[in-house]
C-alpha positions as CSV (number, residue, x, y, z in Angstrom):
1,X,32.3,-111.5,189.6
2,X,35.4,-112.5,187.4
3,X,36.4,-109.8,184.7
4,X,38.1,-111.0,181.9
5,X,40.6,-108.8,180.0
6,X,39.0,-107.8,176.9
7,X,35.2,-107.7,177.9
8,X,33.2,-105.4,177.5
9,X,30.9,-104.1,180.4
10,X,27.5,-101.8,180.2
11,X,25.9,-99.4,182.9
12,X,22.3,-100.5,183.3
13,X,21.1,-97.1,183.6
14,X,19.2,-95.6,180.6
15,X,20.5,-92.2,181.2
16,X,24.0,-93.0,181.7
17,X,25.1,-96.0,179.2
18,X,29.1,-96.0,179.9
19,X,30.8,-98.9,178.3
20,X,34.0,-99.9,179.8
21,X,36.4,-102.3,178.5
22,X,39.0,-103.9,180.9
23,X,42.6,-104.2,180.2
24,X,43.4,-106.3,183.5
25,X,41.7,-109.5,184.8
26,X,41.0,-109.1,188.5
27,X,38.4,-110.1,190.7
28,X,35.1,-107.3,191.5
29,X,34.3,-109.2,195.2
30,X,31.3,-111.3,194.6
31,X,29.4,-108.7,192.8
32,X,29.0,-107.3,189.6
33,X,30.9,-104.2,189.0
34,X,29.7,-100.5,189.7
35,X,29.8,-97.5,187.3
36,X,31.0,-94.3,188.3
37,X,27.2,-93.4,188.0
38,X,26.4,-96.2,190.9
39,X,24.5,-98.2,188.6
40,X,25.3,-101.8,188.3
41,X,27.1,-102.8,185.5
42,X,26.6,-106.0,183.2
43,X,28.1,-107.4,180.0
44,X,26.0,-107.6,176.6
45,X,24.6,-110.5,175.7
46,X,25.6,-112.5,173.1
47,X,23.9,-115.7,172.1
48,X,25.6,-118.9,172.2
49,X,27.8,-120.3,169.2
50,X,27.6,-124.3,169.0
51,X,30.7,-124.7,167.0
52,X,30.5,-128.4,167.3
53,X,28.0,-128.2,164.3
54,X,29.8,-125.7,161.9
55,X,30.2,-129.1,159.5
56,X,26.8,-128.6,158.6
57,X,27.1,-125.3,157.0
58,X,29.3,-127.0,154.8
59,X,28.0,-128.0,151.5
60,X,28.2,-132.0,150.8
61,X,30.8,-132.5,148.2
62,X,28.8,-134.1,144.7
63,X,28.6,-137.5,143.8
64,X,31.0,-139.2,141.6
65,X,29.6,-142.2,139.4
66,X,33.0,-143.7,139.1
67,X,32.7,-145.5,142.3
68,X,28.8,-146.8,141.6
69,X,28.2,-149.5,138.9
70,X,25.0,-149.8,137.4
71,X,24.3,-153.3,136.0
């Protein structure tokens, strides 16, 4: 498993919860990571940001009548 510098990782065991953050990218062989507890360790989840559609949180500018005519 690739570890990224500046994730954050969580031990899986209930009684033990250690966070660690890593401060060097290297590679864990395959697997994910151990805690010091021998639990395996995973990263939070965090849902996925569609950025493509941020546009529509953006509120649609009024209408001006000087470009309409009205005959």
């Amino acid at each position: 498993m690739r570890m990224k510098s500046g994730e954050r990782w969580q031990c899986m065991n209930p009684a033990c919860q250690c966070t660690v953050l890593v401060e060097t990218s290297g590679e864990a062989g395959g697997s994910n990571p151990r805690c010091t507890c021998g639990s395996v360790m995973k990263k939070p989840y965090a849902p996925p940001v569609f950025r493509c559609l941020d546009f529509l949180s953006v509120p649609e500018p009024a209408m001006t009548r000087g470009g309409i005519r009205e005959d």
